[in-house]
C-alpha positions in Angstrom: 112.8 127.5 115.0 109.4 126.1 116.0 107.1 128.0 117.4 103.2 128.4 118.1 101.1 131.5 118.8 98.6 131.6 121.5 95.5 130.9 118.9 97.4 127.3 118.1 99.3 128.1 115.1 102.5 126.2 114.8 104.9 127.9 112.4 108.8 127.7 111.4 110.9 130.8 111.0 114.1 130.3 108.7 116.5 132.3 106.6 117.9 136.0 107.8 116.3 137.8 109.7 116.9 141.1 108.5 116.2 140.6 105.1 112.2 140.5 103.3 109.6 138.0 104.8 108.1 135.6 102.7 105.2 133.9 104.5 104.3 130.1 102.7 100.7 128.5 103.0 99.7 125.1 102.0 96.8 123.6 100.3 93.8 121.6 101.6 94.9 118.1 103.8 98.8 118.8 103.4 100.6 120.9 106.4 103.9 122.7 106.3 105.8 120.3 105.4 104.6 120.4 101.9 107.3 123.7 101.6 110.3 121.4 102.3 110.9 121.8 98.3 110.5 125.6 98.4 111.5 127.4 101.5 115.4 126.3 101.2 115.6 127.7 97.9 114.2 131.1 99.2 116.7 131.0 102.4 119.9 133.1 100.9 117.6 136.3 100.1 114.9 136.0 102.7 113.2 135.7 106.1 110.6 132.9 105.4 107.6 131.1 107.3 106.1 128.2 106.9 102.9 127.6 109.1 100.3 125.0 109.5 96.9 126.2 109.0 94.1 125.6 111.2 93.2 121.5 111.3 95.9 120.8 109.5 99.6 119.2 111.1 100.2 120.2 114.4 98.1 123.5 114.5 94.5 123.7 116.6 91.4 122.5 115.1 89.5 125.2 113.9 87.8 127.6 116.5 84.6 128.1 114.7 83.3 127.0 111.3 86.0 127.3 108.8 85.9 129.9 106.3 88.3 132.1 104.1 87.7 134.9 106.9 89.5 132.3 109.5 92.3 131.5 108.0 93.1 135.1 106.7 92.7 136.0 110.8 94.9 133.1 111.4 97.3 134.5 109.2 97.1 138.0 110.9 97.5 136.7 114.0 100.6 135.0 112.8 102.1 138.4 111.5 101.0 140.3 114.7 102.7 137.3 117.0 106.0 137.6 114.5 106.5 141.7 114.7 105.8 141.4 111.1 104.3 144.5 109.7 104.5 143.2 105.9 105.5 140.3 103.8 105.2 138.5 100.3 102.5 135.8 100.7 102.7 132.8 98.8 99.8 130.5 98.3 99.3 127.1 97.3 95.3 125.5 96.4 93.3 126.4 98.9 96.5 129.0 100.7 96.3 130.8 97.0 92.6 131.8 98.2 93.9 132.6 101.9 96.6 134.8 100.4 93.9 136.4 97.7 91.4 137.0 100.9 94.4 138.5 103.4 95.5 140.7 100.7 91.8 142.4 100.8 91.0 142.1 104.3 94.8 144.1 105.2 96.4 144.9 101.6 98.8 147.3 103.9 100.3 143.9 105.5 100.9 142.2 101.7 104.0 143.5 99.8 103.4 140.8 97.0 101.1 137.6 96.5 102.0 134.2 94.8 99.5 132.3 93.9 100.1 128.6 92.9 97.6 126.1 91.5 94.9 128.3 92.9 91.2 128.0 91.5 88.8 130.7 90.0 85.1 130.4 89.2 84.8 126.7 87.9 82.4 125.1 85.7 79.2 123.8 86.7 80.5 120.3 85.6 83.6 120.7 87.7 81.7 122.5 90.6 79.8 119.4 91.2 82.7 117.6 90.8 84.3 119.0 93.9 80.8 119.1 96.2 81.1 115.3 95.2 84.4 115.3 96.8 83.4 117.2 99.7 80.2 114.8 100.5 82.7 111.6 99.9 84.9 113.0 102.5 82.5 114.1 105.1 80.4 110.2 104.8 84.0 108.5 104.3 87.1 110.8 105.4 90.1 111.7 103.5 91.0 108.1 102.5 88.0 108.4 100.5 89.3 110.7 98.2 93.5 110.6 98.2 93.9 108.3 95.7 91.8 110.4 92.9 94.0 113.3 94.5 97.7 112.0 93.8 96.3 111.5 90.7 94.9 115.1 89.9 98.1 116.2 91.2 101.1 114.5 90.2 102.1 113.0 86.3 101.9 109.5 85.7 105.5 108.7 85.8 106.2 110.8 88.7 103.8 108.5 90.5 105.1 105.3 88.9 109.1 106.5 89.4 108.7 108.1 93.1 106.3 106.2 95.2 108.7 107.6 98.4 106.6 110.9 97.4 103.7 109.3 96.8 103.3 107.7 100.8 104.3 110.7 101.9 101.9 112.7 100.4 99.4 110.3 101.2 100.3 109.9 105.2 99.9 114.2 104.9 96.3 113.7 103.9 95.4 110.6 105.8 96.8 112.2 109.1 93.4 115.0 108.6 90.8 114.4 111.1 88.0 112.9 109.5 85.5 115.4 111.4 87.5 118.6 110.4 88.8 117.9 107.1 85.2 118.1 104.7 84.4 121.4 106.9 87.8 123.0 105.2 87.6 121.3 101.7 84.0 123.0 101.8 86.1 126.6 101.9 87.8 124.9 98.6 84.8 124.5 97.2 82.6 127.2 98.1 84.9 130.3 98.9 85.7 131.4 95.5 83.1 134.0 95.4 84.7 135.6 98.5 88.0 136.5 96.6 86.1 136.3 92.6 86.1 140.2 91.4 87.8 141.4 94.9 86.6 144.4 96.7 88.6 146.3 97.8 91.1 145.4 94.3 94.0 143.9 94.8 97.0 146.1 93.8 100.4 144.4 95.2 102.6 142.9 92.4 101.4 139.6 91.8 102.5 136.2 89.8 99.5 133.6 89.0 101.2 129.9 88.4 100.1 127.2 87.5 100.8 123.6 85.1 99.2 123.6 81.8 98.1 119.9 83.3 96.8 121.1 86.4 92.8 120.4 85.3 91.3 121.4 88.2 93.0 124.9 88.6 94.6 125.4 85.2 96.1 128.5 83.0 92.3 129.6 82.0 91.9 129.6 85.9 95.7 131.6 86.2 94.4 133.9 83.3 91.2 134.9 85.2 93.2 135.3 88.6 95.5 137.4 87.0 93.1 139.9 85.3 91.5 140.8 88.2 94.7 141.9 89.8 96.2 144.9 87.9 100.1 144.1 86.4 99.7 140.4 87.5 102.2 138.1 85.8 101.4 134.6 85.0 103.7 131.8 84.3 102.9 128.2 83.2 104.6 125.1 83.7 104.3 122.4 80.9 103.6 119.3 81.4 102.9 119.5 84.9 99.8 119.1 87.3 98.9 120.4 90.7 101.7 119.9 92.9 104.6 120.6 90.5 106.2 122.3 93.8 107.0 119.0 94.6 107.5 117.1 91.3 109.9 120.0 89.4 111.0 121.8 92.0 113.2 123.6 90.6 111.0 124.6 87.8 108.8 126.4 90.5 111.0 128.0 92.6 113.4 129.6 89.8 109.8 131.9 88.2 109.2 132.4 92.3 112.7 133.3 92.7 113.2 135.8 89.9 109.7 137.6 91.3 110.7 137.9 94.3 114.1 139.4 93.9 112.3 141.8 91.6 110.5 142.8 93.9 112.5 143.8 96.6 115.3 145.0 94.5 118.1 142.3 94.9 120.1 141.6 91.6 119.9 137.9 90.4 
């Protein structure tokens, strides 16, 4: 079912209702759609939502400049519309940070985090990297910089062998408006100090994934994450790059899966 809160939020409840909620959120220029590959998988054992964040899909624009702080209120606001008192969070990119940020601003609300492909403090080199990306979109829009992207994100012969995946990616990122979309790939590149050392500390069980080809948020970047977070697990996936959610499904979900029914105590 497809819904939207009364701060603009469009969101998609599926699976059982009366069993643990898992709440999904996307990365930087991609919406909730990016989940198809994930949420059925999750579907038997729980309650799951998929949302688009603010600027993204068919959410509202942001309603002030965007920050981590935003989106972790949007997230709130999402749970508070829903009845939700607490769920397992699951964070892709820039929605790893998001999920990182929730879990200190209203750790009583997160029963577990998932971060996927999620950066940590980055090199100078690959700082200015990114605040090269962020100035090429804000002068030339996201057209400007998708190409480099389904690059970063996807192996060479996934690209070559799916290009079905490859336009659909693409029409995701090109559908950003050009006037929001640098303003939220600035929170990419500037709001890892928010959520670097994290005060208060994050305690929830947590698993840190990433592909051992996934340069720009890679296992060092997973290793950091993770031992910042007391008891965080990490798991990587060889030979994959960013959005391995999408190329080996199945290789994402099952590490997802197994954490998940740990978690909340359902036998595999």
């Amino acid at each position: 079912m497809i819904s939207v809160t009364p701060q603009g939020t469009q969101f998609e409840i599926s699976g059982p209702q009366n069993q643990p909620t898992v709440i999904l959120i996307h990365g930087l220029g991609l919406n909730s759609a990016c989940w198809q590959w994930t949420a059925p998988a999750l579907n038997n054992h729980f309650q799951t939502i998929v949302y688009d964040l603010y600027g993204h899909g068919k959410s509202a624009p942001p309603p002030s400049t965007p920050d981590l702080k935003l989106f972790s209120d949007q997230l709130k606001h999402l749970m508070d519309h829903c009845d939700i008192e607490q769920a397992t969070i699951i964070g892709f990119s820039l929605g790893g940070m998001i999920a990182r940020r929730f879990a200190q601003d209203v750790p009583t609300q997160v029963s577990g985090l998932g971060i996927l492909h999620s950066p940590h403090q980055r090199s100078a080199a690959a700082q200015s990297a990114i605040l090269k990306r962020v100035k090429q979109a804000k002068s030339d829009g996201p057209a400007s910089t998708v190409e480099a992207a389904l690059k970063r994100w996807f192996t060479e012969d996934y690209r070559i062998e799916n290009p079905d995946v490859m336009d659909l990616v693409r029409s995701w990122v090109m559908a950003n408006d050009v006037s929001i979309y640098h303003t939220i790939y600035q929170v990419l590149a500037d709001g890892i100090d928010e959520i670097t050392r994290p005060h208060p500390p994050i305690t929830c069980a947590t698993l840190v994934i990433t592909g051992d080809e996934d340069y720009g948020n890679g296992p060092e970047m997973t290793a950091a994450i993770a031992n910042e977070i007391q008891g965080a697990k990490t798991h990587i996936l060889d030979g994959l790059r960013h959005m391995a959610l999408a190329e080996s499904p199945d290789r994402m979900n099952a590490p997802l899966i197994e954490f998940l029914e740990e978690l909340n105590g359902i036998p595999s």
